[in-house]
Structure formats: structure tokens, C-alpha cells
DSSP file (Angstrom, degrees, kcal/mol; ACC not computed):
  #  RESIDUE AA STRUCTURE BP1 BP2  ACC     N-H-->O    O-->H-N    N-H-->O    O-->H-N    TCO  KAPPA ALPHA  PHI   PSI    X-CA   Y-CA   Z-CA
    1    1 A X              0   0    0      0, 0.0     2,-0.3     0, 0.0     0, 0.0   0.000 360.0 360.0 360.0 138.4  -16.8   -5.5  -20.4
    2    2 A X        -     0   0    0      1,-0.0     2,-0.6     2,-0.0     0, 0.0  -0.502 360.0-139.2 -70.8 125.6  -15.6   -6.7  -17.1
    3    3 A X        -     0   0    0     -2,-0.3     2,-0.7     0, 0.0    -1,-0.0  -0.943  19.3-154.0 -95.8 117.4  -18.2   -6.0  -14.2
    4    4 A X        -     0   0    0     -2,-0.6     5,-0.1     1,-0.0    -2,-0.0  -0.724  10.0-129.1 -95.8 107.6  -16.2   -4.8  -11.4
    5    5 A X     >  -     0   0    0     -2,-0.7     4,-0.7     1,-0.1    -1,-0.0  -0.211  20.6-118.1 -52.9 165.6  -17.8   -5.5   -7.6
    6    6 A X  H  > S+     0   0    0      2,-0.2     4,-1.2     1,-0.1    -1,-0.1   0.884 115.2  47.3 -37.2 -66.2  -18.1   -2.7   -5.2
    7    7 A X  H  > S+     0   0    0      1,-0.2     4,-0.8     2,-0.2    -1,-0.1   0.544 102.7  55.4 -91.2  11.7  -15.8   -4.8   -3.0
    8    8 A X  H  > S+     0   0    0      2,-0.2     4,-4.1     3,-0.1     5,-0.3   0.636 107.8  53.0 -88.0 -14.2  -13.3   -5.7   -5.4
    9    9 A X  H  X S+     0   0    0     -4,-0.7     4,-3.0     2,-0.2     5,-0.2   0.983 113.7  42.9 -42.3 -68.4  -13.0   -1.7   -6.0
   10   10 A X  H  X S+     0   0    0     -4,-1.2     4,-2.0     1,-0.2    -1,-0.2   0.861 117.5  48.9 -72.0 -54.2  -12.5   -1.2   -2.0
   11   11 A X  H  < S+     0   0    0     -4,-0.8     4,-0.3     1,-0.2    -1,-0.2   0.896 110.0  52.2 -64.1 -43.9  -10.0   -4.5   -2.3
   12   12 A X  H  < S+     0   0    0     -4,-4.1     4,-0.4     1,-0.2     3,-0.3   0.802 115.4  38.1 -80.4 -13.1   -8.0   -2.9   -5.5
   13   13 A X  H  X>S+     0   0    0     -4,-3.0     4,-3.8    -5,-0.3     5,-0.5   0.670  97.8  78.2-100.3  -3.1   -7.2    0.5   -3.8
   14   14 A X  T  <5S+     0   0    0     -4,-2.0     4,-0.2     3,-0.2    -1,-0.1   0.600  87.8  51.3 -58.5 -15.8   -6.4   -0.5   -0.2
   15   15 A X  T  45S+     0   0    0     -3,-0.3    -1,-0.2    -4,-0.3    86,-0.1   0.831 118.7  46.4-111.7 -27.2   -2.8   -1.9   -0.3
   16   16 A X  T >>5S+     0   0    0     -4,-0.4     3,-4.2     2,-0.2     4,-2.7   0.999 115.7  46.1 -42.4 -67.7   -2.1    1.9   -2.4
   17   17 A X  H 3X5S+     0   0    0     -4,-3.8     4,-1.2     1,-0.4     5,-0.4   0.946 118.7  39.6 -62.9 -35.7   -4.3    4.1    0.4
   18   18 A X  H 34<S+     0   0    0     -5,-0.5    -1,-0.4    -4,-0.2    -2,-0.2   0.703 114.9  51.0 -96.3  15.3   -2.7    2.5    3.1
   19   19 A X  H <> S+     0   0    0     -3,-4.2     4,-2.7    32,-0.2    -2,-0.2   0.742 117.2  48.2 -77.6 -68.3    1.0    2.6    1.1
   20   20 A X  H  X S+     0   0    0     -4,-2.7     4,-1.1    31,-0.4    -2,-0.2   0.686 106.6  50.4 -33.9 -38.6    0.1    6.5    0.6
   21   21 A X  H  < S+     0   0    0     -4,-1.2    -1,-0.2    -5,-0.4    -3,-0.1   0.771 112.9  43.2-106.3 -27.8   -0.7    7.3    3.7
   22   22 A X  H >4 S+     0   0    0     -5,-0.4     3,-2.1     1,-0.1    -2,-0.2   0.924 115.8  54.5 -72.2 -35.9    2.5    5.7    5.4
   23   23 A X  H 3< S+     0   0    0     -4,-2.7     5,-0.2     1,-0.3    -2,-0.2   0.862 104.3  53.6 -55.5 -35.6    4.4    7.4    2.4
   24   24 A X  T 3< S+     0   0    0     -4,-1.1     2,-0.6    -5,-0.1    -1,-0.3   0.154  86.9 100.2 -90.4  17.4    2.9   10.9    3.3
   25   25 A X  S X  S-     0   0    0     -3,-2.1     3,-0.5     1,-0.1    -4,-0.0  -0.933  88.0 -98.9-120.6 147.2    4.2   10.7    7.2
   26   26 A X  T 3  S+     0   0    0     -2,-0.6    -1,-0.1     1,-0.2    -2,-0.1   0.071 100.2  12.9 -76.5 142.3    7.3   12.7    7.9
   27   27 A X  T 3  S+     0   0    0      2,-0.1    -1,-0.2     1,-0.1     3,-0.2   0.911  81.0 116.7  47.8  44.6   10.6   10.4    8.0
   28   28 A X  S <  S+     0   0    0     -3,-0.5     2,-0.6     1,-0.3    -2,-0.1   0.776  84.6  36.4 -91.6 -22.2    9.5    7.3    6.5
   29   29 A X  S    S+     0   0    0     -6,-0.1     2,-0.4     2,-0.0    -1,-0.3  -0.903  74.4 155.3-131.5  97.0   12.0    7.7    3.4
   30   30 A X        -     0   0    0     -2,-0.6     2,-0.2    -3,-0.2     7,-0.1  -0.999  42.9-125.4-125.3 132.3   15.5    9.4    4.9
   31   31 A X        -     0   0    0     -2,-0.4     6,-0.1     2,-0.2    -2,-0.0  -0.431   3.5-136.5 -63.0 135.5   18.6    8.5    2.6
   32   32 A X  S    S+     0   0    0     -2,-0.2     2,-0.6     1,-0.1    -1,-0.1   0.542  97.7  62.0 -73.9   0.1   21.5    6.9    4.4
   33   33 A X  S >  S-     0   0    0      1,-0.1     3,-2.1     3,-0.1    -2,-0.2  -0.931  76.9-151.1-120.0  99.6   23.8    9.5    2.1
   34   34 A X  G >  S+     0   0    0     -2,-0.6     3,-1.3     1,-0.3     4,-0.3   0.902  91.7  63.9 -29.9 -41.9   23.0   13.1    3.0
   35   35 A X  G 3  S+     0   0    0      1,-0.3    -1,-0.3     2,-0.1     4,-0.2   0.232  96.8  59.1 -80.9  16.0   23.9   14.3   -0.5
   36   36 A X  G <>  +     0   0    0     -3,-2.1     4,-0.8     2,-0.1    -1,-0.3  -0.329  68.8 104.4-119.0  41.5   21.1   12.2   -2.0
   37   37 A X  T X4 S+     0   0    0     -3,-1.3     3,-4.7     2,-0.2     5,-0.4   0.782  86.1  46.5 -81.0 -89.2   18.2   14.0    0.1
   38   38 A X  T 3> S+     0   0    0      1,-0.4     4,-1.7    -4,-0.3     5,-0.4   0.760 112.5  47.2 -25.1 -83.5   17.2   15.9   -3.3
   39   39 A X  H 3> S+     0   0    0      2,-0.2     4,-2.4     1,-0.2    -1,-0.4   0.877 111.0  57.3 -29.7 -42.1   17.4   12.9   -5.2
   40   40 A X  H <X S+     0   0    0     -3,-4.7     4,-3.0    -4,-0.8     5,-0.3   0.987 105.8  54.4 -73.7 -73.6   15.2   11.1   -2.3
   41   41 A X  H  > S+     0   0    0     -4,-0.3     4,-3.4     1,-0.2    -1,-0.2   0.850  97.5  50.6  45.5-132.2   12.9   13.2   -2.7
   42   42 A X  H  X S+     0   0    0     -4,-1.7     4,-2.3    -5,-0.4     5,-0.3   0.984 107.9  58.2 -49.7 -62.2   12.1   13.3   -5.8
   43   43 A X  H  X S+     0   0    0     -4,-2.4     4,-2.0    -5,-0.4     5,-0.4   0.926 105.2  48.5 -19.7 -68.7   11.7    9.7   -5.6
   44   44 A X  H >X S+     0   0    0     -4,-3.0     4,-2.5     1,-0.3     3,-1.3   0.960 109.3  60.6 -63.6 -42.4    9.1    9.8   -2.8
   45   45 A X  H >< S+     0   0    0     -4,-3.4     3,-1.3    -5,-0.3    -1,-0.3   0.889 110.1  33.9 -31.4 -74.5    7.4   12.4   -4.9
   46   46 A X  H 3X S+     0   0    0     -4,-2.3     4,-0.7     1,-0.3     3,-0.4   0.568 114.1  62.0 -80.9   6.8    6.8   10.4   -7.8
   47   47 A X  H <X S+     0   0    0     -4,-2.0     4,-0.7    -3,-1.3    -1,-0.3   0.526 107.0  40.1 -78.5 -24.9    6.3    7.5   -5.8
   48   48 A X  H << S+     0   0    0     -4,-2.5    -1,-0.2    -3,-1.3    -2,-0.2   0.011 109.8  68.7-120.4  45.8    3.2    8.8   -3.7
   49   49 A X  H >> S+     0   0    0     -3,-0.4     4,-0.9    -5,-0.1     3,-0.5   0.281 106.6  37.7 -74.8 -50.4    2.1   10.3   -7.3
   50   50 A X  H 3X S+     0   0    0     -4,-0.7     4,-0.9     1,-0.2    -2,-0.2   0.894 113.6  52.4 -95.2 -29.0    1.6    6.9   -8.5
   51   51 A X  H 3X S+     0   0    0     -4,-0.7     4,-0.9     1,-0.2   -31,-0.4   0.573 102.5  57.5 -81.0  11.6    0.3    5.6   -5.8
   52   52 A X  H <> S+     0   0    0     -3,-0.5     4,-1.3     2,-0.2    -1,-0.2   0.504 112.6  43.5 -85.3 -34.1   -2.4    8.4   -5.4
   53   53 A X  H  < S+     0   0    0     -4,-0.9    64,-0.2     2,-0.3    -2,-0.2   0.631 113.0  56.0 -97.3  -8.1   -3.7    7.4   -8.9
   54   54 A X  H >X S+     0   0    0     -4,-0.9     3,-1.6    63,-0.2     4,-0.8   0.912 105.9  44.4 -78.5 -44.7   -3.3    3.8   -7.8
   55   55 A X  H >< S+     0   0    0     -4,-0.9     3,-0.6     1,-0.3    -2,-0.3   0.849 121.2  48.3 -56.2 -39.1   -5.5    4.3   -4.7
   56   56 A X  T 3< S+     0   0    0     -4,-1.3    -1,-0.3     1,-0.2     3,-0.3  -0.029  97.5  70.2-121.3  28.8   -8.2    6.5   -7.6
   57   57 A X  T X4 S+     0   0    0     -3,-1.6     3,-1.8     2,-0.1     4,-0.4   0.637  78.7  62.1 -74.0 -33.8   -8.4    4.2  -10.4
   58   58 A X  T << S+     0   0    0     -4,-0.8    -2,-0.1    -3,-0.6   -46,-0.1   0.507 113.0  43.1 -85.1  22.4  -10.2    1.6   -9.5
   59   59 A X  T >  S+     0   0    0     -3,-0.3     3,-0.8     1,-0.1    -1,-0.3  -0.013  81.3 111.7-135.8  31.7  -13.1    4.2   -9.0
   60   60 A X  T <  S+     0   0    0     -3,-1.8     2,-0.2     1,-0.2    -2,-0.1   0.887  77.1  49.1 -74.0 -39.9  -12.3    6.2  -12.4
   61   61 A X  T 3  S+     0   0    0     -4,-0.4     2,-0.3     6,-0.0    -1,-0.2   0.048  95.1  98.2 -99.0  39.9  -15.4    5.1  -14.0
   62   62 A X  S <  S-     0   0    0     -3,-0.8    -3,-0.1     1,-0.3     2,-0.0  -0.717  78.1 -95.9-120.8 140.5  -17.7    5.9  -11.3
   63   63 A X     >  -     0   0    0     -2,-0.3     4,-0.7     1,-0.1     5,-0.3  -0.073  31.9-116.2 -42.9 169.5  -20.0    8.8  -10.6
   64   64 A X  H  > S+     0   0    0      2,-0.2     4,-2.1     3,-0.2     5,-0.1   0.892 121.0  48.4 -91.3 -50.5  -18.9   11.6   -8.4
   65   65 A X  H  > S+     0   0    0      1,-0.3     4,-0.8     2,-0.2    -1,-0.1   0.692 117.1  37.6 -94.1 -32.0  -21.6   10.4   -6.2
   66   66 A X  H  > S+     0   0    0      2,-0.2     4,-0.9     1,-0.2    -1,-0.3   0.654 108.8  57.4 -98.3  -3.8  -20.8    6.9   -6.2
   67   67 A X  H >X S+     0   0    0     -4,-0.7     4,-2.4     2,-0.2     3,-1.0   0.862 107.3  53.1 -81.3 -43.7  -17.2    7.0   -6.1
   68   68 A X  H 3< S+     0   0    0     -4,-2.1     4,-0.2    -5,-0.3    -2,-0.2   0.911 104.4  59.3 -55.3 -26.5  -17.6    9.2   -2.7
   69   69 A X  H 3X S+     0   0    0     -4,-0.8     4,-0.7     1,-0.2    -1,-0.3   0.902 106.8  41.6 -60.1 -41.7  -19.7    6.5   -1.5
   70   70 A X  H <X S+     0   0    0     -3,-1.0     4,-1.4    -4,-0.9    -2,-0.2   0.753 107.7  57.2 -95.0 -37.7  -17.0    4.1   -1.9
   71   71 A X  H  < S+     0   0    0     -4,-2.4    -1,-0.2     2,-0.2    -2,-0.2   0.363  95.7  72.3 -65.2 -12.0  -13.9    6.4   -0.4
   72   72 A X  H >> S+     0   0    0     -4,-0.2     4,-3.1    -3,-0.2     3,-2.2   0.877 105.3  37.5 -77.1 -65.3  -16.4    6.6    2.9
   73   73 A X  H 3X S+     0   0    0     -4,-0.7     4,-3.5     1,-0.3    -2,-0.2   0.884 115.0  54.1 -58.6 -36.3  -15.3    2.6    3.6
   74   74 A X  H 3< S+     0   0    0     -4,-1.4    -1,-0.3     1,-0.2    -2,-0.2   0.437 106.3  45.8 -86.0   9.3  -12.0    2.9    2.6
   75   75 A X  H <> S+     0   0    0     -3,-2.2     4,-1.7     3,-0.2    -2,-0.2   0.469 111.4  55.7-101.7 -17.7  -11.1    5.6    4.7
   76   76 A X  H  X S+     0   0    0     -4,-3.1     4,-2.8     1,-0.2     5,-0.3   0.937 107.7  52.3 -52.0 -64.5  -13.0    3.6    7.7
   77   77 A X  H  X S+     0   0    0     -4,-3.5     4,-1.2     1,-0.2    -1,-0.2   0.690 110.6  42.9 -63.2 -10.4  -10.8    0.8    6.9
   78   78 A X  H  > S+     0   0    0      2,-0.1     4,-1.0     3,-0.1    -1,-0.2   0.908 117.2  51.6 -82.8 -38.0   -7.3    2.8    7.0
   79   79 A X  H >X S+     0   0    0     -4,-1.7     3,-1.8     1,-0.2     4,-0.9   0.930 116.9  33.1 -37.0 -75.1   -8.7    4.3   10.0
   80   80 A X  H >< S+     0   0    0     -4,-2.8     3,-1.1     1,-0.2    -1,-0.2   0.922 126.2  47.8 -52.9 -60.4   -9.7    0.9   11.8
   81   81 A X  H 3< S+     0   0    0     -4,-1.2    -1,-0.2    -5,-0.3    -2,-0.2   0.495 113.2  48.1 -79.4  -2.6   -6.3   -0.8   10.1
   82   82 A X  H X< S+     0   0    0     -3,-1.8     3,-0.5    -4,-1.0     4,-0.3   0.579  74.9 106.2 -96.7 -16.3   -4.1    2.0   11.0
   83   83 A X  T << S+     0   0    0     -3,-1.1     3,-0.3    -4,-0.9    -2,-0.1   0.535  85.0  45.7 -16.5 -61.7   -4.8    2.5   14.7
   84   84 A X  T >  S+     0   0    0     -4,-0.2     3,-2.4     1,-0.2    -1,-0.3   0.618  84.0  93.4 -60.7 -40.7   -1.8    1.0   15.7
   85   85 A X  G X  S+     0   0    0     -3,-0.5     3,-3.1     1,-0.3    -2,-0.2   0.759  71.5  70.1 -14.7 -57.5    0.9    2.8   13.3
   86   86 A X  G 3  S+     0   0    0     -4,-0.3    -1,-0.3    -3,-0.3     2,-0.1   0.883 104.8  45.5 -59.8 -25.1    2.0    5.8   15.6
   87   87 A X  G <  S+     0   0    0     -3,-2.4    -1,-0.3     2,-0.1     2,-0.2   0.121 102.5  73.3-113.2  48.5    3.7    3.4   17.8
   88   88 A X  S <  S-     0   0    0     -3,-3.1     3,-0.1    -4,-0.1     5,-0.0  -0.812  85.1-107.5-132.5 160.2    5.5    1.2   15.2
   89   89 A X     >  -     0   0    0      1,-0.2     4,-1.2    -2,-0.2     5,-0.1  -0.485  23.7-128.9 -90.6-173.3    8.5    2.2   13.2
   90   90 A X  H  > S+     0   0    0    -63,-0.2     4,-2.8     1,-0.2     3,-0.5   0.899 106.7  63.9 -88.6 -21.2    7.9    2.9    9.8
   91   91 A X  H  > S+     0   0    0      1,-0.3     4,-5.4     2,-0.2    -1,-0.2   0.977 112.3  47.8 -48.9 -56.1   10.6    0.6    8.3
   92   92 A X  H  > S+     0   0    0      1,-0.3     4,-1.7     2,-0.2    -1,-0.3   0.673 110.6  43.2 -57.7 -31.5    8.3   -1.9   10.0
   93   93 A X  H  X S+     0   0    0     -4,-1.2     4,-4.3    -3,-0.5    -1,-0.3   0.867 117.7  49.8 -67.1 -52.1    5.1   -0.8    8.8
   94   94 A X  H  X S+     0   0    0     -4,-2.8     4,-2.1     2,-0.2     5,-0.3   0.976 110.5  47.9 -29.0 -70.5    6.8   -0.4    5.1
   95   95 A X  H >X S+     0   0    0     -4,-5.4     4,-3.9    -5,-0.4     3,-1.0   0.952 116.1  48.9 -64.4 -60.6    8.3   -4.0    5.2
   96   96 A X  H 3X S+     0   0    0     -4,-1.7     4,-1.8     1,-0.2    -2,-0.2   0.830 108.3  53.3   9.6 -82.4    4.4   -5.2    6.4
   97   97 A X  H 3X S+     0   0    0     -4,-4.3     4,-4.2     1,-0.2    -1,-0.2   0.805 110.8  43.0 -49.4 -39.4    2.8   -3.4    3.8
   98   98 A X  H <X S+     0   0    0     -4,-2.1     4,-2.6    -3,-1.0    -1,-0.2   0.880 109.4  56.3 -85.5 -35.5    4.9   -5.0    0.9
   99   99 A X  H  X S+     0   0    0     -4,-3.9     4,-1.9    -5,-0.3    -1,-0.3   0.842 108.5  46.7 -78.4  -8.5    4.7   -8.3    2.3
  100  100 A X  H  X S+     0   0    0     -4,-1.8     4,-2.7    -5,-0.3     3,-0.3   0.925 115.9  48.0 -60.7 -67.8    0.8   -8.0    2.2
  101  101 A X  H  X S+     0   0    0     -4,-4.2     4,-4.1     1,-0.2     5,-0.3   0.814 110.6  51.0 -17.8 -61.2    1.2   -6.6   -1.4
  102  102 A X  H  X S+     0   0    0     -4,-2.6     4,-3.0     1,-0.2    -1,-0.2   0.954 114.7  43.7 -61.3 -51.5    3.6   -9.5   -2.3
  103  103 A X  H  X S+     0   0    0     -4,-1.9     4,-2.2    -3,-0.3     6,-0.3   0.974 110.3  48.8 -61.6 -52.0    1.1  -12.0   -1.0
  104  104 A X  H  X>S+     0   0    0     -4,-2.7     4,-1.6    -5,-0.2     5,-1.5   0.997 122.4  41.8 -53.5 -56.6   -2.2  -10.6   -2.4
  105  105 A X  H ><5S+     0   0    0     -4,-4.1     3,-0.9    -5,-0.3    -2,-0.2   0.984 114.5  51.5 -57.6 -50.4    0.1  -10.5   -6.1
  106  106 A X  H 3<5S+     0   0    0     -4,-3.0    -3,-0.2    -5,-0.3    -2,-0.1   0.942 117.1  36.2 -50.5 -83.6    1.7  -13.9   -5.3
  107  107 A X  H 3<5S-     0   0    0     -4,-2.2    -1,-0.2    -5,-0.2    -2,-0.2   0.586 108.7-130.3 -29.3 -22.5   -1.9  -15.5   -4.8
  108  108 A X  T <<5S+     0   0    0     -4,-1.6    -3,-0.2    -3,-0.9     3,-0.2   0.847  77.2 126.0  58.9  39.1   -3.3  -13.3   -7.7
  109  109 A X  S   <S+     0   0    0     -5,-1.5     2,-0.3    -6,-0.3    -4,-0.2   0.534  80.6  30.6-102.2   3.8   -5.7  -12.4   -5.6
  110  110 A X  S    S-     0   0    0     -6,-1.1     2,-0.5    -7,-0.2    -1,-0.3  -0.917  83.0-166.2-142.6 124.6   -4.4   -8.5   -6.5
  111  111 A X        -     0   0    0     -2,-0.3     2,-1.0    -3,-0.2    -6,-0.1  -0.881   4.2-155.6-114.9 130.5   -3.0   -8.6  -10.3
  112  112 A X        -     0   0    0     -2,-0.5     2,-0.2     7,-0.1     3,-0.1  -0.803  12.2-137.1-127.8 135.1   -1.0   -5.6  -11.3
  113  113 A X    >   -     0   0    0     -2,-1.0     3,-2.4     1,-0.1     6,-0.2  -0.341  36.3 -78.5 -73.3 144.3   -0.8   -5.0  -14.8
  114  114 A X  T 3  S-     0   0    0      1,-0.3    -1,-0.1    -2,-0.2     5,-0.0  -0.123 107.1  -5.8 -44.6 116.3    2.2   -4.0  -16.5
  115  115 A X  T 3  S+     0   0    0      1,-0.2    -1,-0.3    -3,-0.1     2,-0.1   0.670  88.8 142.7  67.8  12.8    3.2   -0.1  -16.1
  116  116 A X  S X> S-     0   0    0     -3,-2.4     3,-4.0     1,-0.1     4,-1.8  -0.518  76.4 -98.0 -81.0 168.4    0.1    0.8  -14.3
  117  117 A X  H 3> S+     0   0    0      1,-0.3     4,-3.0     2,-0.2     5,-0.3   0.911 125.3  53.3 -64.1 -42.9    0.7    3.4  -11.4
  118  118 A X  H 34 S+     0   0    0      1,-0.3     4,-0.5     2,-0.2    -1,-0.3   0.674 112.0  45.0 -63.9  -8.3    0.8    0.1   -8.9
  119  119 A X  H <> S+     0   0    0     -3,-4.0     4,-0.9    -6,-0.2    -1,-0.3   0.809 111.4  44.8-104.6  -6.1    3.1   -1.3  -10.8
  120  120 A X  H  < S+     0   0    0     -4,-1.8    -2,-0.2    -3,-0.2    -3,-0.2   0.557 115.3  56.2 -96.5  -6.8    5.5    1.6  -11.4
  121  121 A X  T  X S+     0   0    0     -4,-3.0     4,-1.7    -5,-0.3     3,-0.3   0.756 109.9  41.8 -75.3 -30.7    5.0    2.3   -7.4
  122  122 A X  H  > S+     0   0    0     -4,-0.5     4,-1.3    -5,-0.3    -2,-0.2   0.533 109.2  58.2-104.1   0.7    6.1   -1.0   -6.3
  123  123 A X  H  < S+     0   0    0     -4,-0.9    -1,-0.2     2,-0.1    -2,-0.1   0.492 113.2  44.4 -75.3   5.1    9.1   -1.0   -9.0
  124  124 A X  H  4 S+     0   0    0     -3,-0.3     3,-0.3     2,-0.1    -2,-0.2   0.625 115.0  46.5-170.7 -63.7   10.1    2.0   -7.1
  125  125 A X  H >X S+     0   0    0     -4,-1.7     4,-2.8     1,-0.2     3,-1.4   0.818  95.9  96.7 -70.1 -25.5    9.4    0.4   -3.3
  126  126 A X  H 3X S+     0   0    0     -4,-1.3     4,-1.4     1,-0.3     5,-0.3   0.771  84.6  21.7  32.9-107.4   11.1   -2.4   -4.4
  127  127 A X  H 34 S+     0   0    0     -3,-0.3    -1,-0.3     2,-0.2    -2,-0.1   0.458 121.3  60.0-109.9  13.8   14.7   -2.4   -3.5
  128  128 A X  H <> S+     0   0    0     -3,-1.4     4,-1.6    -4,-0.2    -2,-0.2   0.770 111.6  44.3 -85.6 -56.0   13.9    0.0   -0.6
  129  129 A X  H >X S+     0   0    0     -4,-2.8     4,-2.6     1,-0.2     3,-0.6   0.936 115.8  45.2 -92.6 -66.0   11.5   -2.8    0.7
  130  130 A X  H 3X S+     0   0    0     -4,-1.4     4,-1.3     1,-0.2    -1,-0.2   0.773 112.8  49.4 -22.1 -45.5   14.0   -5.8    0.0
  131  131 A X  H 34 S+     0   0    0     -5,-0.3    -1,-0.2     2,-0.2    -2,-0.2   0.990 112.7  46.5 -64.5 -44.0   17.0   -4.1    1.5
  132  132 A X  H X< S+     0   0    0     -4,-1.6     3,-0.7    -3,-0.6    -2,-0.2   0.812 111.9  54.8 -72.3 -42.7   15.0   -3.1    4.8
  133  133 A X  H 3< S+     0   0    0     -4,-2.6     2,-1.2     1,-0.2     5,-0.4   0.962  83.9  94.0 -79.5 -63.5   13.8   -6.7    4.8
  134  134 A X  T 3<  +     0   0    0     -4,-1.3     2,-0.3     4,-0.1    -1,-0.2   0.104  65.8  77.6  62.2 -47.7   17.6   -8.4    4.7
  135  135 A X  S <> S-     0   0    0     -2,-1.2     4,-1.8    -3,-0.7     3,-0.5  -0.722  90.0-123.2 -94.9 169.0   18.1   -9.0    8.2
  136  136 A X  H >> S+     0   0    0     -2,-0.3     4,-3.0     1,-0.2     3,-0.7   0.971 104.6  49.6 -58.4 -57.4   16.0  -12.2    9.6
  137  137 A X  H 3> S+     0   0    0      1,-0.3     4,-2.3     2,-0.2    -1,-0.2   0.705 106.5  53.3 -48.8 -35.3   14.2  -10.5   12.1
  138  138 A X  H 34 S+     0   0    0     -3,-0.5     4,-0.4    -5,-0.4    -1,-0.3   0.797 116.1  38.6 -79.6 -34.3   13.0   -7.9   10.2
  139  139 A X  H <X S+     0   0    0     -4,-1.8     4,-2.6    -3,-0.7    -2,-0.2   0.829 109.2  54.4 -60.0 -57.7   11.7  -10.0    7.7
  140  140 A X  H  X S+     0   0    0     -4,-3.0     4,-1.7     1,-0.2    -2,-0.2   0.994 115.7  51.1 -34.6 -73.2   10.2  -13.0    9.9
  141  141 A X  H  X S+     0   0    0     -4,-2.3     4,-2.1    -5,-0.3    -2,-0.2   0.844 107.4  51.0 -57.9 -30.6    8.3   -9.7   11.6
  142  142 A X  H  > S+     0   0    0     -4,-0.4     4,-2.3     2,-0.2    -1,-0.2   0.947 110.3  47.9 -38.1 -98.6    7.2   -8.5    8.3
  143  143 A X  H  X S+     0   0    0     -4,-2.6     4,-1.7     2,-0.2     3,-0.4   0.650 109.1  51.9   4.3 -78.7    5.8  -11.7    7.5
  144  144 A X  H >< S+     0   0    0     -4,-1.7     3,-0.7     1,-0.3     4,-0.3   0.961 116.5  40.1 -63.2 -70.9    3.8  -12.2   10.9
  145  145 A X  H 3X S+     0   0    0     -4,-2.1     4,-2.5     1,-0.2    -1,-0.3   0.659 106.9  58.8 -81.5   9.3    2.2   -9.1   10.7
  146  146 A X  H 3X S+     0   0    0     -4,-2.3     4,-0.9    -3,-0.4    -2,-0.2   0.938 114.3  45.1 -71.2 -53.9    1.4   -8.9    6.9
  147  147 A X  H << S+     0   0    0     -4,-1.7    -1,-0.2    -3,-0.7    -2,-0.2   0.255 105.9  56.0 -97.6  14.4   -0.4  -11.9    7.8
  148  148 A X  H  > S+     0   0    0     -4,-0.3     4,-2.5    -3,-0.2    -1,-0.2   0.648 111.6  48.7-108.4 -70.5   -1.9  -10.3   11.0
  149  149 A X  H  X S+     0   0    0     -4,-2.5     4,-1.4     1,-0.3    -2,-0.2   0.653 108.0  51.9 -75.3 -13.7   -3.4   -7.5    8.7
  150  150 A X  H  X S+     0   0    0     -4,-0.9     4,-1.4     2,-0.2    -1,-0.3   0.605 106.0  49.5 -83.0 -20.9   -4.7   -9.8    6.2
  151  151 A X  H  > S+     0   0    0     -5,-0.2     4,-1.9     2,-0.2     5,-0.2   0.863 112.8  54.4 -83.4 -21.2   -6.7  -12.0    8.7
  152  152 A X  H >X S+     0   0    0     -4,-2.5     3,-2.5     2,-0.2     4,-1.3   0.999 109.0  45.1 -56.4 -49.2   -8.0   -8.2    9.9
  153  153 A X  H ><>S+     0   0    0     -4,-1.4     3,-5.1     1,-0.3     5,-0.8   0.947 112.7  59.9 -58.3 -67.8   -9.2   -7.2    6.1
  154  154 A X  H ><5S+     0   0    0     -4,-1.4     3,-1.4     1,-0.3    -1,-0.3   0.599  96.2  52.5 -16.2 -41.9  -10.6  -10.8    6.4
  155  155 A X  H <<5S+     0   0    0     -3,-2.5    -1,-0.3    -4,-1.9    -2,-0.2   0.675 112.1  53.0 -96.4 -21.9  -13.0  -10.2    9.4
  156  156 A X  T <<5S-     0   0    0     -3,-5.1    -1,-0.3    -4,-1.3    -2,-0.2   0.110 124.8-108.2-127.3  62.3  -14.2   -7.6    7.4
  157  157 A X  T < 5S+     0   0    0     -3,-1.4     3,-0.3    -4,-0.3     2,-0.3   0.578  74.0 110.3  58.5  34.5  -14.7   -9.4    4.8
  158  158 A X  S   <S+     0   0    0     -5,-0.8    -2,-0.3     1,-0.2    -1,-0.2  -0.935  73.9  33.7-130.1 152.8  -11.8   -8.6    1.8
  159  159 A X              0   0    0     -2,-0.3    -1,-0.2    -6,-0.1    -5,-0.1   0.545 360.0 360.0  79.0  19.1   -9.4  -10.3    0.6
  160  160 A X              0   0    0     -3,-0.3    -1,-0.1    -7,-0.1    -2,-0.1   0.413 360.0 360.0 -92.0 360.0  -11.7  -14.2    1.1
């Protein structure tokens, strides 16, 4: 059996809860085709479905008591790591988020197993997150603050 740390718990549901919580704010996901709002949708739906059960897995085998314990720190840290948000677009925050993802998976310092809700959330952000990213600027800026938000988790001590 795998012994799982406290703060690799905190480490494997953060890049969901803060994925989720941009996913749940009003006009992040508007279709460039009206006639595919219903279709869009849906999408986001089952897109912040799996990434609700990404963010609660890694505390599935946990007491009630201790899992609440652990949801205390990670809701400090999207507080503290969100601060900024309202006055950013979301495309920007989006494209961010995925290039943190991509780096913790690139580094393997966040592994997502085949078909799990993280991985069937980020086949799904995907080619939203690629497209967005496409022009230079958008990307470059990505980049900069992905790595911006990693040095933050850093100071408080995830992600070493």
C-alpha cells in the first residue's frame, strides 16, 4: 500500500480546486457559435463534474474528520492564490492554470493516471486551452505566470 503524505493530498487536489473554481465563475466557457451554447454547456457540466471528484479523491480514504481537516488548507490556499483573479480575464487565468498543470505533469511531479476524473478533465480543457494559447502573447503570458504561481505554492511549501 502506498502511504500518501498529508501534503501530497493538498498537492494532488489543488491544480482541480483551483480549475473548479475558475470553471464555476459566470462567462469563463462562452462558445464562439451561438447555436452550440447547449452543447457548451454540457461540456462545462461534465467538465466541472470531473474535476469536482478530482479535487475529492485524493481524500477518499480519509475520515470525515480528517478529510475536513485537510479541505481547511486547501481552501486557504485558493483563497491566498486567488486574490488576484477578479481583475484578470479568465482566458488568462485558464491558459495559467493549464500551463501549471502541464508543468507539474511534464516534471511528474503530478502524474495523472489514465481515465481518472483529472485525466478526463484535462482531455476535455485540452483543445479549449491550446487554441486560447495560439497567439504568442497569450502564451509567453501563460507561461510567466504559471510559473509566478508555482514559485507562490513554493513559499508555502508544495510543489519542492
Amino acid at each position: 500500500m502506498l502511504l500518501v503524505t498529508d501534503r501530497q493530498r493538498i498537492e494532488l487536489a489543488v491544480p482541480a480546486y483551483l480549475l473548479y473554481a475558475l470553471t464555476g465563475a459566470p462567462n469563463v466557457f462562452v462558445p464562439a457559435d451561438p447555436d452550440l451554447v447547449a452543447r457548451a454547456e454540457a461540456d462545462v457540466a461534465e467538465l466541472r463534474r470531473n474535476l469536482r471528484t478530482a479535487c475529492l479523491e485524493p481524500f477518499a480514504d480519509l475520515t470525515p474528520s480528517k478529510r475536513q481537516a485537510l479541505i481547511r488548507p486547501l481552501e486557504r490556499l485558493k483563497r491566498l492564490m486567488t486574490a488576484d483573479w477578479h481583475e484578470r480575464p479568465a482566458l488568462s487565468l485558464m491558459l495559467m492554470l493549464w500551463c501549471f498543470l502541464k508543468d507539474l505533469t511534464n516534471r511528474e511531479v503530478l502524474i495523472l493516471w489514465e481515465d481518472s476524473a483529472m485525466d478526463r478533465a484535462t482531455r476535455k480543457l485540452r483543445p479549449m486551452c491550446e487554441h486560447g494559447s495560439e497567439k504568442q502573447d497569450d502564451g509567453v503570458a501563460a507561461h510567466e505566470h504559471a510559473g509566478g504561481l508555482l514559485t507562490r505554492f513554493q513559499a508555502e511549501e508544495l510543489y519542492r
